[in-house]
C-alpha positions in Angstrom: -12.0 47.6 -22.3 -8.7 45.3 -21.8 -7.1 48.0 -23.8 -8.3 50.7 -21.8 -7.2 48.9 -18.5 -3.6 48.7 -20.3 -3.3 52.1 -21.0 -4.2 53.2 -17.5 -1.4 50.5 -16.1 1.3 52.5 -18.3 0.1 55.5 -17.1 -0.2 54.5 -13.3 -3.6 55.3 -12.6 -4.2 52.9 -9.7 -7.9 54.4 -9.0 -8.7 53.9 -12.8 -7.6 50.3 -13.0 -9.7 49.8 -9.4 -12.5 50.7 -11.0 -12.0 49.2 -14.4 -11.2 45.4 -13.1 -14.4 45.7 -10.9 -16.4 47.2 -13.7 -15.1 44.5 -16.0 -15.5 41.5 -13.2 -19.2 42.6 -12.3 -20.0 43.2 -16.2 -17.9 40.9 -18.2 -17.2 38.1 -16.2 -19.1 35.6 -19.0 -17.0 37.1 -21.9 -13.9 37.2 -20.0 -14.6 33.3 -19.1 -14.7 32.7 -22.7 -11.7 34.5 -23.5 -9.7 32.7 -20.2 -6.3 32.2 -22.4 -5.3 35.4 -23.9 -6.9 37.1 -20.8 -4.9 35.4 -18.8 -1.5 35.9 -21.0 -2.2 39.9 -20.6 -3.1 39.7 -16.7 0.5 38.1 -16.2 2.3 40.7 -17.7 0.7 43.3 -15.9 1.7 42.9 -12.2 -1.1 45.6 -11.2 -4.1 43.5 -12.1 -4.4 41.8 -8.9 -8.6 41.6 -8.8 -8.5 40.4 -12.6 -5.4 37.8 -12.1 -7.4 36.5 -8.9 -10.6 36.2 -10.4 -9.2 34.3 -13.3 -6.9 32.0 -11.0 -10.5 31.4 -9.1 -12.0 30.5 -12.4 -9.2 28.1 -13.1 -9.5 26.2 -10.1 -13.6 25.9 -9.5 -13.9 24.9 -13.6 -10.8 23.1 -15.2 -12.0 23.0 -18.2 -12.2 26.2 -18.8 -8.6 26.6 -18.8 -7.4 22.9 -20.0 -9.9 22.2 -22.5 -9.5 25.5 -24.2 -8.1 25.5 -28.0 -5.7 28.1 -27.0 -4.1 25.7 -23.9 -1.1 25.4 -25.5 -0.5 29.1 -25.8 -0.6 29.9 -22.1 2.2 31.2 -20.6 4.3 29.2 -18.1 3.9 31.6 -15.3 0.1 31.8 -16.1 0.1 27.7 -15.9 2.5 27.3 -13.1 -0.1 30.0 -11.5 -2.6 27.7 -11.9 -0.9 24.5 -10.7 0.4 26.1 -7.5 -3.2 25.7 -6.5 -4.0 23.1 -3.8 -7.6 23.5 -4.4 -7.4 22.6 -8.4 -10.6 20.3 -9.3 -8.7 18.1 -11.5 -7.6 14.6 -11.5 -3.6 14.8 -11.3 -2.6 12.5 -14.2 -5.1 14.5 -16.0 -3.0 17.5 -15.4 0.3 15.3 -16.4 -1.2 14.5 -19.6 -2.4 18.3 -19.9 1.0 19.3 -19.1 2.7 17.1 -21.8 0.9 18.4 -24.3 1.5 21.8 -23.3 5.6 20.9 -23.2 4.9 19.3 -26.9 3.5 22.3 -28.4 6.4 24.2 -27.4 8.5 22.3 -29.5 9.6 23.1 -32.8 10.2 20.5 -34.7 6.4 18.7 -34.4 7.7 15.9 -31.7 4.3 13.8 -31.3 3.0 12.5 -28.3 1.7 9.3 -29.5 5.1 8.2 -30.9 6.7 8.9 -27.6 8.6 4.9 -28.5 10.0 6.4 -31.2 11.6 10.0 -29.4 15.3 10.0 -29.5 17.4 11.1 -26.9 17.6 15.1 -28.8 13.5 15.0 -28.5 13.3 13.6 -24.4 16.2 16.4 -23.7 14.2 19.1 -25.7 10.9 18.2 -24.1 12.2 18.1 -20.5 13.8 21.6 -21.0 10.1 22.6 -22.1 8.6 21.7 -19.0 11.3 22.0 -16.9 9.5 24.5 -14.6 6.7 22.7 -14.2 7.8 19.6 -13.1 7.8 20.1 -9.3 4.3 21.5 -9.4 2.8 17.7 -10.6 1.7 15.9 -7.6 3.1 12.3 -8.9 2.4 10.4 -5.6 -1.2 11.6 -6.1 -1.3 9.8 -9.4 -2.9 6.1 -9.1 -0.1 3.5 -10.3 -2.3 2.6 -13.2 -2.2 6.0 -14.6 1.9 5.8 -13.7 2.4 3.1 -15.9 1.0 4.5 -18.4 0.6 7.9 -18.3 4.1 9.1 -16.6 6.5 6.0 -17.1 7.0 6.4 -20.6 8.7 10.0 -19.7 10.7 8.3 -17.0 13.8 10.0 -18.2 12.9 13.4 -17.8 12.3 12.8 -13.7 14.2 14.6 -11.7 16.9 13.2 -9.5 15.5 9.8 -7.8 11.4 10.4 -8.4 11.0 7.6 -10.7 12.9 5.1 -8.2 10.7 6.3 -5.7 7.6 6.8 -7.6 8.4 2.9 -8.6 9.1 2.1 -4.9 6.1 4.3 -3.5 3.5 2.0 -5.5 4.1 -1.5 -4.5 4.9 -0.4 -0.9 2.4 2.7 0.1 3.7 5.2 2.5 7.2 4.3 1.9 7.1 8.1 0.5 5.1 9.2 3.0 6.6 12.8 3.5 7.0 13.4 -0.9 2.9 12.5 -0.4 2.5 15.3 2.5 4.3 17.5 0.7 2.3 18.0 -2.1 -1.0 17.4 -0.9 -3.8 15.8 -2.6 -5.8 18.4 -4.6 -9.4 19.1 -4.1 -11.3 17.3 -6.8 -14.5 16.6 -5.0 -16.7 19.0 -7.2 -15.2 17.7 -10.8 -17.2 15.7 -12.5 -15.7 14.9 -15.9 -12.9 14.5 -17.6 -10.7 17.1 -19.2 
C-alpha cells in the first residue's frame, strides 16, 4: 500500500494519495504503529503526506515508546526526530529524551564510540559526537531536566554545550529562576499521561 501511495506522489495524483492516507489511517493504523520507524523515514521524504506525517507525529507524542523504544531508533532520520522533539506536548521525561538522543548521536558514528566509556572519549570522539547531534541540541529542554539527572546524565557531555549553557545550566541549579526566561522558552513538556520509563 506504502508503495502504491509512492507511486501516486511521483505522479501527482493529489486525490489518489487523499484517499490512500485515509484508507491506510482508518485500516492500517495498528500495522503502521508497528512499523513507526521506516514509516516515518518514507513520510519525511515525501512532503505530500501531510495526513500520514501528522498521524505519526500524533502517535509519537501520545505513546513514546513507540518511537524511542523501537529497535530501529537509531535509524530515524534527523528531520523525522527533530519532528518529534519540536513537540511541546511530548509524554516523555526530558533527560529521558537526552539519554535517547545520545544514543541516537552514538549510532551515527563510525568508528563504534560507546556510551558507557564516555571517561575514556578523546577530544576526536566529543567533536565527532557533537557534530552528530548538532541539530538537535536546541530542541532538549535542559532546564527541564532535574539537577540529579544533570549530573549525571548531561555533565559528562559538558563539552559539547553550546556557547554558555553548561555555565548556566550549573548556575540555574543551585539558584532556581536565575534562568528564568531559557526555562520559558522551552517550556516544560506534557508528561502527565506517561507512565513508564523509556
Amino acid at each position: 500500500m506504502l508503495k502504491l501511495l509512492v507511486t501516486a506522489n511521483e505522479l501527482i495524483l493529489e486525490n489518489l494519495i487523499d484517499l490512500l492516507e485515509d484508507y491506510l489511517i482508518q485500516h492500517y493504523a495498528k500495522e503502521l504503529e508497528k512499523n513507526f520507524i521506516t514509516l516515518q523515514n518514507i513520510l519525511f521524504m515525501h512532503d505530500s503526506f501531510k495526513k500520514l506525517q501528522e498521524f505519526c507525529t500524533e502517535i509519537a507524542a501520545n505513546n513514546p515508546a513507540i518511537v524511542f523504544n523501537s529497535q530501529d531508533f537509531t535509524s530515524l532520520s534527523e528531520n523525522v526526530l527533530s519532528s518529534i522533539l519540536t513537540r511541546n506536548d511530548l509524554n516523555i521525561n526530558e533527560s529521558e529524551i537526552w539519554e535517547k538522543i545520545v544514543e541516537w548521536g552514538v549510532a551515527k558514528l563510525d568508528n563504534n564510540i560507546q556510551m558507557k566509556n564516555v571517561l575514556y572519549w578523546t577530544d576526536e570522539n566529543f567533536n565527532a559526537f557533537k557534530e552528530s547531534i548538532e541539530r538537535l541540541l536546541p530542541l532538549i529542554r535542559f532546564f527541564n531536566i532535574s539537577s540529579v539527572d544533570f549530573y549525571h546524565k548531561v555533565k559528562p557531555f559538558a563539552r559539547i554545550l553550546p556557547g554558555t549553557l553548561f555555565e548556566d545550566l550549573l548556575h540555574h541549579y543551585p539558584v532556581p529562576g536565575s534562568h528564568q526566561k531559557s526555562v520559558d522558552a522551552q517550556p516544560l513538556r506534557c508528561s502527565c499521561f506517561f507512565n513508564g520509563t523509556i
